[in-house]
Backbone as CSV, one residue per row, in Angstrom:
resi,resn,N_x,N_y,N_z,CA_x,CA_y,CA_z,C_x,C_y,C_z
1,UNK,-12.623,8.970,3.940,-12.884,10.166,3.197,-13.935,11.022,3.908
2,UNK,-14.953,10.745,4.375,-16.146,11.219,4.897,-15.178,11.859,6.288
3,UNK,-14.456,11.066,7.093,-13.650,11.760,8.049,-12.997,13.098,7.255
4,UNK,-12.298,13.127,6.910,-11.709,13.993,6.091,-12.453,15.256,5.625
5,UNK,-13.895,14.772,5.660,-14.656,16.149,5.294,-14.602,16.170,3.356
6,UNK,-14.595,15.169,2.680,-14.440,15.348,1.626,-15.771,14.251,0.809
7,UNK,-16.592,14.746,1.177,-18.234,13.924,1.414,-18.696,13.683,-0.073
8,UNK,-17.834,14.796,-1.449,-18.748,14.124,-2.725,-17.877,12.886,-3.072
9,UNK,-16.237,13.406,-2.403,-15.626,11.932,-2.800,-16.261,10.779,-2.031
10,UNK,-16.719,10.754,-1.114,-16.672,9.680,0.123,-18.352,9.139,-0.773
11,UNK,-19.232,10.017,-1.513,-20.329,9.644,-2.149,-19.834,9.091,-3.209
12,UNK,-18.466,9.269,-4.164,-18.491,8.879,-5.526,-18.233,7.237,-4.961
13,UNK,-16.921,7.429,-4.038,-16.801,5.765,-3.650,-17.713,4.709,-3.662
14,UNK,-19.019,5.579,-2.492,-20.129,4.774,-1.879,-20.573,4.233,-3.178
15,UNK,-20.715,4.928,-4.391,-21.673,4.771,-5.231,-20.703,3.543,-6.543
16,UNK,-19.298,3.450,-5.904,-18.410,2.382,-6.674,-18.781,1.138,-5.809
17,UNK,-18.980,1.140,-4.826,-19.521,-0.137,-3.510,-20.772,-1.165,-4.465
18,UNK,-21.733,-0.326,-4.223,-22.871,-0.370,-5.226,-22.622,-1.216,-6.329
19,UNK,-22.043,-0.365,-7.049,-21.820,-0.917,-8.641,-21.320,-2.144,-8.661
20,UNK,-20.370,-1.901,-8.029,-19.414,-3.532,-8.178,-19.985,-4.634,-7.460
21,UNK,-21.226,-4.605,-6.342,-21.428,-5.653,-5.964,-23.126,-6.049,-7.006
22,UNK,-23.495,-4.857,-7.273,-24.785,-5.023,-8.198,-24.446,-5.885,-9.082
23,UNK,-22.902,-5.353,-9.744,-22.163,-6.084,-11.327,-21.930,-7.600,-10.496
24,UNK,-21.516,-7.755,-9.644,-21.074,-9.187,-9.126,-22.696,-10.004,-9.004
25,UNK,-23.632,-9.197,-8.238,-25.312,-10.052,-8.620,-25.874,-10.403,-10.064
26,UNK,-24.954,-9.406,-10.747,-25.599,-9.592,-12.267,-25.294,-10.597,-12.875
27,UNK,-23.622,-10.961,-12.495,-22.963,-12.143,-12.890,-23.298,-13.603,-12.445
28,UNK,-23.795,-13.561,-11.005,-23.931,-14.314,-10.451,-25.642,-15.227,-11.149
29,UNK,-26.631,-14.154,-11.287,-27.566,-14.310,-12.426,-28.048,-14.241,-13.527
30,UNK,-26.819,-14.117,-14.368,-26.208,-14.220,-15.732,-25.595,-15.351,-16.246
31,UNK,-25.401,-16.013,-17.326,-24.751,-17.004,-17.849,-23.571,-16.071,-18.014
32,UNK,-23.543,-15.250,-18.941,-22.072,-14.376,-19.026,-21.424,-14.035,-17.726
33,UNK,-20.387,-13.857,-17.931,-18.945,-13.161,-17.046,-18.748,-11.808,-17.068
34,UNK,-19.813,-11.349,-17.946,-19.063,-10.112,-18.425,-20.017,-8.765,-18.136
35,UNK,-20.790,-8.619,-17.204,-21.841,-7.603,-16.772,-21.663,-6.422,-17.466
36,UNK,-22.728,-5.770,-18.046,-22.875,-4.627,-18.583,-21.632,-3.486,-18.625
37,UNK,-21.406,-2.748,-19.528,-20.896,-1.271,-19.233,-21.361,-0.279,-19.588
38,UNK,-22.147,-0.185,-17.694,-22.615,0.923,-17.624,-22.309,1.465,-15.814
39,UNK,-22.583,2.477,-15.987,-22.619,2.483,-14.443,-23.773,2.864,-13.065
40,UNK,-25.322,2.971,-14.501,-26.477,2.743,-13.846,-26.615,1.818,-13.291
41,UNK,-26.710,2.145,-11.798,-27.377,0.966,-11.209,-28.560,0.380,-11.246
42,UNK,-29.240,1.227,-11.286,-30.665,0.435,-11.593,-30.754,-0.314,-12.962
43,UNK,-29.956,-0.050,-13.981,-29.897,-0.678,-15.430,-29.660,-1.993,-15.285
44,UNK,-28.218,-2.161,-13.745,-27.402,-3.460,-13.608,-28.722,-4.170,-12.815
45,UNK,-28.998,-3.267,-12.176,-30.416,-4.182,-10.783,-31.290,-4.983,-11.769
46,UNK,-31.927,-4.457,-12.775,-33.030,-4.403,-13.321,-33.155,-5.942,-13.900
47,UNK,-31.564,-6.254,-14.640,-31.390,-7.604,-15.365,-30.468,-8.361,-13.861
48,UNK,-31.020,-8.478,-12.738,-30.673,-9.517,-11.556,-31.727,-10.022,-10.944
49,UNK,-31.871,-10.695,-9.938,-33.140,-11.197,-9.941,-32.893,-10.552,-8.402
50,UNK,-32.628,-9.780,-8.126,-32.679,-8.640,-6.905,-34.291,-8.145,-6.916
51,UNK,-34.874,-7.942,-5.853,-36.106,-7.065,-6.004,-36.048,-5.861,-5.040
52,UNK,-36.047,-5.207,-5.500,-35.709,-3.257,-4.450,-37.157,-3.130,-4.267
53,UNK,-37.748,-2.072,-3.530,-39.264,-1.377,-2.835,-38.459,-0.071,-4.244
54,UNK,-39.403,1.341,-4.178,-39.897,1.824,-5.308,-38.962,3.062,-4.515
55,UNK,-38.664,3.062,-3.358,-37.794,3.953,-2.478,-36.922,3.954,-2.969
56,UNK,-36.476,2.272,-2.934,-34.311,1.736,-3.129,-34.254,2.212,-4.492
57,UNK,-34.901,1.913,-5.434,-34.880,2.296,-6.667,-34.830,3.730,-6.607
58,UNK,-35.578,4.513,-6.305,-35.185,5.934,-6.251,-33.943,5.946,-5.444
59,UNK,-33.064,5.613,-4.462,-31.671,5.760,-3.903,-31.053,5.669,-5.065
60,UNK,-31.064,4.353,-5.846,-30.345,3.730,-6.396,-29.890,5.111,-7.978
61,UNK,-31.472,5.834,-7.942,-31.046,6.776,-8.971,-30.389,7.640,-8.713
62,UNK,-30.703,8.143,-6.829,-30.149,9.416,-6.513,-28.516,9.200,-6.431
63,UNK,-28.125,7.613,-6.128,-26.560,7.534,-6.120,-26.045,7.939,-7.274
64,UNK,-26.679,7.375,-8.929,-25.857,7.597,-10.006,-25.586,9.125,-10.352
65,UNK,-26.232,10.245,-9.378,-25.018,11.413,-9.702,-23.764,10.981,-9.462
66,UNK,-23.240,10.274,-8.369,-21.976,10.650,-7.890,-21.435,9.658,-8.555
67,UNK,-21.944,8.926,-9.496,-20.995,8.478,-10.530,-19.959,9.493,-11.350
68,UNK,-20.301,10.219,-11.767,-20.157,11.598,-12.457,-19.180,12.141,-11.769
69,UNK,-18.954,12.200,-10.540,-18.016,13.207,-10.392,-16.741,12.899,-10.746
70,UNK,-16.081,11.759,-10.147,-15.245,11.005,-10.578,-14.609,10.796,-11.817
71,UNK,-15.593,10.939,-12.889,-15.678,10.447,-14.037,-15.551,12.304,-15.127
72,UNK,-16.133,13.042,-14.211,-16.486,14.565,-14.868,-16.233,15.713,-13.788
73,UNK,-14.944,15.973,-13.713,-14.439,17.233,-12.362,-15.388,18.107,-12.167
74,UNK,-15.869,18.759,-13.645,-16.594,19.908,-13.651,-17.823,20.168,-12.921
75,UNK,-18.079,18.399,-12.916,-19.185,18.424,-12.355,-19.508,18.366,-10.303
76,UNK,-17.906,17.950,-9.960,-18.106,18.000,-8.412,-18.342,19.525,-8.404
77,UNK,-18.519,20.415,-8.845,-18.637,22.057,-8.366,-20.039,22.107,-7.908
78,UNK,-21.309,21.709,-8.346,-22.238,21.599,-8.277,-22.834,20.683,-6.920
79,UNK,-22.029,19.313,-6.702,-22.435,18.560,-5.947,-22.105,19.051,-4.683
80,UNK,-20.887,19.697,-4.634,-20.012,19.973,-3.389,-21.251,20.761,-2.634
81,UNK,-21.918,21.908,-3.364,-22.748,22.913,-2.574,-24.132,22.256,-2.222
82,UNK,-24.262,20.899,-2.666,-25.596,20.041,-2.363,-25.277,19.520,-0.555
83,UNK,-24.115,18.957,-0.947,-23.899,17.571,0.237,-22.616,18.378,1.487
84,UNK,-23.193,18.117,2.711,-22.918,18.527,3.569,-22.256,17.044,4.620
85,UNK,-21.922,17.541,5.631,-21.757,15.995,6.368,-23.117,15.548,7.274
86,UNK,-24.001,16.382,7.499,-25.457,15.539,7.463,-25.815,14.992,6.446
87,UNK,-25.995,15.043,5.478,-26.853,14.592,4.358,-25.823,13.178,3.690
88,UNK,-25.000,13.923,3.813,-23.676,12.677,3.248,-23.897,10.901,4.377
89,UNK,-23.777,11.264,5.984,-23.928,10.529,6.081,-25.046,9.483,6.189
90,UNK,-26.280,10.209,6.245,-27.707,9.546,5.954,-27.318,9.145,4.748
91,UNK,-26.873,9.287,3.910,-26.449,8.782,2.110,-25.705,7.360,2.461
92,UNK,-24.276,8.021,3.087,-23.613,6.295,3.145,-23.912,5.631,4.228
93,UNK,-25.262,5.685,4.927,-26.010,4.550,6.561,-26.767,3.985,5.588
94,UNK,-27.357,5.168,4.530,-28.469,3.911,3.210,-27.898,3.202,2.901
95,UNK,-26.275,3.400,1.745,-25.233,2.370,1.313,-24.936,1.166,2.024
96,UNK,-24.623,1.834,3.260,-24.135,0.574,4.183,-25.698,-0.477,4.226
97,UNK,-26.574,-0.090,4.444,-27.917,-1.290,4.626,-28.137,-2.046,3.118
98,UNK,-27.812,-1.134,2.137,-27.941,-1.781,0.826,-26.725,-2.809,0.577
99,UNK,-25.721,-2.167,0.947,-24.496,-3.378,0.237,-24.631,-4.440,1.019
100,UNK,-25.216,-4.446,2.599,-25.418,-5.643,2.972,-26.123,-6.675,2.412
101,UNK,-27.679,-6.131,2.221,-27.984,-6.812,1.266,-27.453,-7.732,0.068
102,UNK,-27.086,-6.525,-0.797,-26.086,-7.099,-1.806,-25.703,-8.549,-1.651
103,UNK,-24.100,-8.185,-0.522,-23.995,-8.926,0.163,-24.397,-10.108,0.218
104,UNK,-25.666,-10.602,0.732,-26.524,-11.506,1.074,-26.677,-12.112,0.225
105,UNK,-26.820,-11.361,-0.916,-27.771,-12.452,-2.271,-26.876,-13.133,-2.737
106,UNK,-25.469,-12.801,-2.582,-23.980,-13.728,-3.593,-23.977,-14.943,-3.124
């Protein structure tokens, strides 16, 4: 997608990467199966025994716009004129170092 030039989609994805491996840490340090529904990440981080610096946590907020777009059309109009393909990909080089992480802790 990011090839493509289509950078809020290629952010909404990044920010599904996230979620689903946060929801898989949550489970993993949860007795339940059944991780939250929500799609704050920091909500899912918060109840894992993950520890972020005060930075990741701010990423982690700046990703849950692009939850939204996906979820609310109206709202990619707004994002589109934010994110460029500089800024996009400094966005998904953060993703990529975070999901490794992720990653790591399963």
């Amino acid at each position: 997608m990011y090839k493509a030039k289509t950078y809020v989609y290629s952010l909404f994805f990044a920010h599904l990467v996230l979620e689903k491996l946060a929801k898989a840490n949550w489970i993993k340090d949860n007795e339940s199966n059944f991780p939250p529904k929500t799609h704050n990440l920091l909500n899912i981080i918060s109840k894992t025994n993950l520890q972020f610096s005060i930075p990741e946590e701010d990423f982690f907020a700046k990703m849950d716009q692009f939850q939204l777009e996906g979820r609310y059309p109206d709202y990619k109009f707004e994002l589109h004129k934010k994110f460029d393909g500089v800024e996009t990909k400094k966005i998904l080089d953060q993703v990529n170092e975070i999901r490794k992480c992720l990653l790591k802790n399963l």
